[in-house]
Structure formats: C-alpha cells, structure tokens
C-alpha positions in Angstrom: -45.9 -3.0 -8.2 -48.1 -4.5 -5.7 -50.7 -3.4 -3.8 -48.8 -3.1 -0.5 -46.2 -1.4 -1.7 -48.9 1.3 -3.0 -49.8 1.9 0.1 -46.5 2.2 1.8 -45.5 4.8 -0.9 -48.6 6.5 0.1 -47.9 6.7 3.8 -44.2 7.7 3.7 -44.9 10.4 1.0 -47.5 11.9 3.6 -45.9 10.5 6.7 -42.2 10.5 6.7 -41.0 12.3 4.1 -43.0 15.6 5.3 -41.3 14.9 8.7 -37.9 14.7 7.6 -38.6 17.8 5.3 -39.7 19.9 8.9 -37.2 18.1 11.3 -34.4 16.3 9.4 -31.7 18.9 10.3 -32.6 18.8 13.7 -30.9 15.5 14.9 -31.4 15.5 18.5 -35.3 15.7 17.6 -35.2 13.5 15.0 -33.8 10.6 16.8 -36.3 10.6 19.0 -39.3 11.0 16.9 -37.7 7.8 14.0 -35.7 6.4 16.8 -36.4 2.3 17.4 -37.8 1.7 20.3 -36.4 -1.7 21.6 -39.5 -2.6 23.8 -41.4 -2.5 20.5 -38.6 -4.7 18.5 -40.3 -8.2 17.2 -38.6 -11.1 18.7 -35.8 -13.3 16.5 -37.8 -16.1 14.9 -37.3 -19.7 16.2 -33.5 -21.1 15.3 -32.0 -17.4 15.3 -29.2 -16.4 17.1 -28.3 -13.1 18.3 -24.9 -11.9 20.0 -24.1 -8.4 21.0 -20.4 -8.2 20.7 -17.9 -5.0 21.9 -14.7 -4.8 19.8 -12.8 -1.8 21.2 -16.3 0.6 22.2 -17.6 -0.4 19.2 -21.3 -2.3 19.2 -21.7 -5.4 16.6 -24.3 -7.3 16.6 -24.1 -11.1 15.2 -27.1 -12.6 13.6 -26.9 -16.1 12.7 -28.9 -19.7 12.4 -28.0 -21.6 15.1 -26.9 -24.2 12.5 -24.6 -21.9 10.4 -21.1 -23.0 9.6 -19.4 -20.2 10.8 -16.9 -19.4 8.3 -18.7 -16.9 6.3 -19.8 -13.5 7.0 -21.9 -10.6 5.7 -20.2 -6.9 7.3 -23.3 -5.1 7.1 -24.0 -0.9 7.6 -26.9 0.7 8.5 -28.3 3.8 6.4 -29.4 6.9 8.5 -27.5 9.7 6.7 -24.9 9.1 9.1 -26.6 10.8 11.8 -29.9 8.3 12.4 -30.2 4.5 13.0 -28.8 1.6 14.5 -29.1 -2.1 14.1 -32.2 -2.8 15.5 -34.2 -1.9 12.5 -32.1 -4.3 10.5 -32.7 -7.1 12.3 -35.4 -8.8 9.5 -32.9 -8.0 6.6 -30.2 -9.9 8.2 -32.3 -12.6 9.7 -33.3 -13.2 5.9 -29.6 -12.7 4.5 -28.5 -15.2 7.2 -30.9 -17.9 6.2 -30.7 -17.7 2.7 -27.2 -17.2 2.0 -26.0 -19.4 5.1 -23.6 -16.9 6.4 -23.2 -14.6 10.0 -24.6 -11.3 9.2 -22.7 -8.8 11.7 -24.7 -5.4 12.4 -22.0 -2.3 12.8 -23.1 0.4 15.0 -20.9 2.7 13.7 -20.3 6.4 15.4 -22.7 8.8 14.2 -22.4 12.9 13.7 -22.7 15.4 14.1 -20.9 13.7 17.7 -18.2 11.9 15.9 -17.9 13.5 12.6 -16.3 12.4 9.2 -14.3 10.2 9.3 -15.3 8.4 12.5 -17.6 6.1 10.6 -15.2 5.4 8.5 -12.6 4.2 10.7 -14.5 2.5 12.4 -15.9 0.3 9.6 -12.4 -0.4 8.9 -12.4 -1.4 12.8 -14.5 -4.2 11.9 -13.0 -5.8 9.0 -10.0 -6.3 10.1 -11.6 -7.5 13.7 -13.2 -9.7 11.2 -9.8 -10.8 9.5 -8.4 -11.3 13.6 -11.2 -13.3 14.0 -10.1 -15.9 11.6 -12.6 -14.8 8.8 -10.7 -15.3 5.1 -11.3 -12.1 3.4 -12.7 -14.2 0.4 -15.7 -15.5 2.7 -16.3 -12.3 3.9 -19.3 -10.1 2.2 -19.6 -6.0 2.6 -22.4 -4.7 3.0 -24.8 -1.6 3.4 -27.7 0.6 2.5 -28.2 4.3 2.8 -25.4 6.0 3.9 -24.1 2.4 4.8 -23.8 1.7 1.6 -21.7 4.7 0.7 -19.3 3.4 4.3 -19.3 0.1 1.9 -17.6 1.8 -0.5 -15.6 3.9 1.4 -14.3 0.8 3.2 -13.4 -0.8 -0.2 -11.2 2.0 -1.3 -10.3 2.3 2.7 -8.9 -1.1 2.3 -7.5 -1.0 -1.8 -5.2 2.2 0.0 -3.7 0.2 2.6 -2.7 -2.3 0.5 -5.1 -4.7 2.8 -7.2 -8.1 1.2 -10.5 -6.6 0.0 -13.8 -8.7 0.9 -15.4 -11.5 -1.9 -18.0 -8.6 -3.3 -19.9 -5.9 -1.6 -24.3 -5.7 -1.3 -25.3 -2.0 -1.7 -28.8 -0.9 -1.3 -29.6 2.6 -2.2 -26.1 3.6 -1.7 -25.4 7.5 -0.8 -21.7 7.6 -2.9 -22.0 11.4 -3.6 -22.3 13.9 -0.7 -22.1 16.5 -2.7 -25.5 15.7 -4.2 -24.5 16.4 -8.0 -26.4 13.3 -9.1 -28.9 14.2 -12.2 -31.8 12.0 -10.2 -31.0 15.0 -7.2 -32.8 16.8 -9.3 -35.2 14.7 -11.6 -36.5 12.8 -8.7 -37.0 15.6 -6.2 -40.7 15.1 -6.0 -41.1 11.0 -7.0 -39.1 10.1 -3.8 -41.5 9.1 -1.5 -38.8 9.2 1.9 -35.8 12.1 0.9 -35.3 15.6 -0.2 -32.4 17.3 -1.3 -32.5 19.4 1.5 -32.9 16.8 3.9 -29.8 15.2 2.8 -27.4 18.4 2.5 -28.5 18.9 6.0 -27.1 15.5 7.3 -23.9 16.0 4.6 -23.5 19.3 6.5 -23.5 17.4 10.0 -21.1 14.4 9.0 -18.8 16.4 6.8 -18.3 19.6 9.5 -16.4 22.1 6.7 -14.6 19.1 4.8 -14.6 18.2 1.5 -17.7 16.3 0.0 -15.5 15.3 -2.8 -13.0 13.6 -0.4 -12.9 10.0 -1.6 -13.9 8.5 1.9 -17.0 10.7 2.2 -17.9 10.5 -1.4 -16.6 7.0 -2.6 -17.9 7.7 -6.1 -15.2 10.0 -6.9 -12.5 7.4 -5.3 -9.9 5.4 -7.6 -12.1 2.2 -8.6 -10.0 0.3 -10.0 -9.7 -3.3 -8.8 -12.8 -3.4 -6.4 -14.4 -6.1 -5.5 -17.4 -7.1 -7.5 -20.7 -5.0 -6.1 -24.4 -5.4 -6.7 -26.6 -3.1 -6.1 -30.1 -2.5 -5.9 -32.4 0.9 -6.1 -35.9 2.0 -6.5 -36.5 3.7 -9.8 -38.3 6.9 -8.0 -35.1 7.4 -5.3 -33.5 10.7 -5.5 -29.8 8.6 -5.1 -30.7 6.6 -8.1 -28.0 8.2 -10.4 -25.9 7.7 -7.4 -26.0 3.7 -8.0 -25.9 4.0 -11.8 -23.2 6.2 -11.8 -21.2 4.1 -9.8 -21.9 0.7 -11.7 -20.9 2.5 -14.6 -17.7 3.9 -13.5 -17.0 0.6 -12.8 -17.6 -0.9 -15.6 -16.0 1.6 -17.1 -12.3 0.5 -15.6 -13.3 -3.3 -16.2 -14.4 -4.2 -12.3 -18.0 -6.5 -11.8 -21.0 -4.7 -11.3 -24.5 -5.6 -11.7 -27.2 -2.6 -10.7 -30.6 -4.2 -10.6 -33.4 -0.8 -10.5 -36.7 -1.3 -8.7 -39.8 0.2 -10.3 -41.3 2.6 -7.9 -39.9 0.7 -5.0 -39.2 3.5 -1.9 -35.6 4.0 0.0 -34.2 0.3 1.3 -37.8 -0.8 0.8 -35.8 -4.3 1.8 -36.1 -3.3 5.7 -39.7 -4.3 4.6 -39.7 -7.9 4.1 -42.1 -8.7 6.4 -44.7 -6.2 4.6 -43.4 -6.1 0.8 -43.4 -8.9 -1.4 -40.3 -7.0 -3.3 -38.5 -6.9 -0.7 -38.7 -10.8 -0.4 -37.5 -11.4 -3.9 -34.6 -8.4 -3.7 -33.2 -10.6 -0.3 -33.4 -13.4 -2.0 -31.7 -12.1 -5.4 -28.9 -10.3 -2.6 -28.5 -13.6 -0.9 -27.8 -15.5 -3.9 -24.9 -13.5 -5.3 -23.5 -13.8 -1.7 -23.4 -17.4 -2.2 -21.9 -17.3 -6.0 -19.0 -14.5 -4.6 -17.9 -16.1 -1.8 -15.3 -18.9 -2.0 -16.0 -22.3 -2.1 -15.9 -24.3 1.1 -12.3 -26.7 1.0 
C-alpha cells in the first residue's frame, strides 16, 4: 500500500465516513454537503472530448479522444447508493478508460431516489443500451460498466437484457459492486469497522430510499440473487477492507459456479472505488489500466 493511499484512508475514516454515518439518510442534506460542484471540476486534458447528449430526458455524457474510432463503447454507471452522484466525478476514470482501451466511455445519469424509486434506474439503464444498439453500436463492442451501486445497475442490466431475450454486451467492468441490498453479505459484518467510507447503516438507509417497501431480493435490485447463467464475462475489482467485499466474491463465484467468466481481482486495503482517484493513487493507475486491458481482450475484433 503506498503512502498516499495511507493518507487517504486516514482522511475518509475521519472525514467522510463519520459524515455519512450522521447524515447519510438525510439525502437532501447530503447532496449538498458531497455534491460536485461544477465550477470546481478540473478541465478535460488536451485531445479529450466531451459531449452532453439527451436521449429521451435522460443525461449521457460522451467522453472520448478526439482520435477514437468510434465503434466501441464503455456504458458506464455511477455509484452513489442510488440516491448521490452524477457524472462529473467520473470524469478522470473515463478519460483514463478512453485512452487506454481506445473506446467512447458514455456517463449515465440515471434517475435517483428516493424521487424516482426502484426500478427507475433500472429502466433507464436499459434506456441506454439499446439507444446504444439504435446508435449503430454492435453489442459485441459494447462494454458495461459501473461501480458502487452502478455496478449492481451493471448487473441488473445484464439480467435486464438475458430476460428480454436482447444481445448482451462483450463483458461488464464492476468496481465495488452493491449486488445485495439486502446486506446479508458476511463482509456486512466482518468489515463493519475496516471500511474507511460505508456503514451498514448507511447503506440500509439508501436501500430503504431506492427500494420504497419492495423486495431487496427482487433480482433487478439485488442482481446477485438473479438467474446467472449465460452472462457476459465480468471482472471485478474490490478493496480488501470494503464492507461489499463478499458482495463481489460471492458473485464471481456464483458465476463460476454455473460455468460463466469471471475474474475478481481484491485490493489490499484499497478504500470504496479508490479508482475515482487516479490522479492521487498510484493503485488506481494500475487498476485502470488492468480494467482497460480486458476491455480490449472482450471486445470484438475490428473487421
């Protein structure tokens, strides 16, 4: 672990994590005391593209190099427990993903509850798919993506997509994946204190606000307990102190498990989608760069 990302674990344990402990259930407050402020968002480096697009009152954002083909793409999530976040915080991770893996990374701004509660996100992931699929994308040079919560839509929209009989994507990128709202995981408990960002209540709280009285088992909130047979291959990557841990290795080895690809890579004593931090964390480097490469080996070859 390097020294940087000491200190980082240091500051969120007595920064953020205290925060969301005192004010996570209250989302109106919340969102303005972690919300981005735009003024205060890093320009795109030189020979980055950005394009805000509007697909039917949903917000995409399109991160590219100005010298990318244009026939690959990387559908991407934001985390946020479904209630926090946008796409402005993810701009670094997909600048990197873009460069690296030579693709369009498109940022989903997804509805959030406790407004638009489950499924809303979920429909509208599927939204953007198959805009994706009218835009002329091939589903087999197509990438899903997400982290957080985003990485449980991921899923969702896999099993979303296996139920309508659609074209799944090439492979999916989850980071930190919530697949259980129902918090049952065994690192819930074990990894209670080691988290340096979440709590268990923290996260029942935002479950509580998406979910509204439905089912946490319900495979489109909790894709975990969904039919996994026949997804698309899925990597994942996790820091070894994250109260979802057992979230990602129970998922790779349910798949497994019914013969699908997985490969779950665990971070030691990296924090919660530590890869937001490339700019700060040498890790989070090396994890992009690991990400981008099994974007490259997934997707289909150019003709």
């Amino acid at each position: 672990m390097s020294l940087r990302t000491k200190l980082i674990n240091f500051l969120m344990r007595h920064t953020v994590k205290p925060l969301l402990r005192r004010q996570g259930a209250d989302i109106e407050l919340i969102r303005r005391r972690m919300g981005a402020d735009a003024t205060k968002v890093k320009p795109l480096p030189e020979g980055i593209e950005r394009v805000v697009l509007e697909i039917e009152g949903l917000s995409i954002e399109r991160i590219s190099t100005l010298s990318a083909s244009g026939d690959r793409a990387l559908l991407y999530f934001h985390g946020g427990g479904y209630v926090l976040g946008g796409s402005a915080g993810h701009r670094d991770l997909a600048v990197e993903l873009a460069k690296a893996a030579d693709l369009s990374v498109f940022l989903v701004d997804y509805r959030l509850a406790p407004e638009h509660p489950f499924p809303a996100a979920v429909d509208d992931a599927l939204k953007s798919y198959q805009w994706l699929l009218d835009e002329g994308y091939a589903p087999g040079q197509i990438i899903i993506g997400g982290d957080s919560a985003g990485g449980g839509l991921a899923v969702s929209t896999l099993l979303n997509l296996k139920n309508l009989g659609l074209t799944g994507p090439a492979a999916a990128l989850l980071l930190s994946p919530w697949l259980d709202l129902s918090l049952s995981g065994s690192s819930v408990k074990t990894n209670e204190d080691s988290d340096v960002v979440l709590s268990k209540s923290v996260l029942a709280a935002w479950a509580e606000h998406y979910l509204q009285g439905r089912d946490a088992l319900a495979p489109l909130a909790s894709p975990i307990y969904g039919d996994l047979v026949g997804l698309a291959p899925v990597l994942v990557h996790v820091g070894s102190t994250e109260i979802l841990r057992s979230d990602s290795e129970d998922f790779v080895d349910r798949i497994i498990e019914h013969d699908g690809s997985a490969v779950l890579k665990v971070w030691d004593d990296l924090p919660h989608v530590f890869q937001v931090l490339s700019g700060r964390l040498p890790e989070a480097k090396a994890s992009l760069k690991l990400l981008a490469e099994y974007c490259v080996q997934q997707l289909e070859p150019r003709s």
